[in-house]
C-alpha positions, -999 to +999 in steps of 0.1 A: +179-084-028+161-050-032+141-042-064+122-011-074+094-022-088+068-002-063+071+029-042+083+014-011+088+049+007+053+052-004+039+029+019+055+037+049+056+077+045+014+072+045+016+049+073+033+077+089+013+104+085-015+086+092-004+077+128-004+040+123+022+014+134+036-015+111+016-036+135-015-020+126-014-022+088+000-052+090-029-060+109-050-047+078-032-069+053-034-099+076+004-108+074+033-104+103+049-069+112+077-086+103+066-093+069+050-056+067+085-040+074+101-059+050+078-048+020+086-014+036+120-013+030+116-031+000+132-065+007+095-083-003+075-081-029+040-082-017+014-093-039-010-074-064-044-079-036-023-063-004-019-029-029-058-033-033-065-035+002-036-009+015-056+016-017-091+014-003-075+014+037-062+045+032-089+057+004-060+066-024-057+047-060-034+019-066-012+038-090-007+066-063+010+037-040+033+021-068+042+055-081+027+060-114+010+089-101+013+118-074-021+120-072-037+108-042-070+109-050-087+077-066-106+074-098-143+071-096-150+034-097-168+019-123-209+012-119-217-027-120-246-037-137-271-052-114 
């Protein structure tokens, strides 16, 4: 079953300009290249924390990979009170 709810081609077209391999990211999100390629194409869901890690791997927002936005760039983060 495919569903839409992210970008999918999102993923994989930043993989691929950045010159990294399924294996790699996958790698990154500490799941199989198997399972990797499948949230690729869309055939997983993967969960809320791989968007946050695959955001600050490739230094974009979240809403830039799920497609609510075209713009890169994230948003300044938040100071935390010490």
């Amino acid at each position: 079953m495919r569903t839409e709810i992210l970008k999918y081609g999102r993923i994989r077209d930043i993989r691929i300009d950045r010159g990294l391999t399924q294996e790699q990211v996958a790698q990154v999100l500490h799941v199989s290249q198997n399972t990797y390629s499948q949230y690729e194409i869309g055939t997983t869901r993967y969960p809320l924390d791989a968007v946050v890690t695959l955001a600050e791997f490739y230094g974009v927002s979240v809403d830039y990979l799920v497609g609510l936005t075209d713009e890169p760039a994230p948003y300044p983060r938040r100071r935390t009170a010490r």
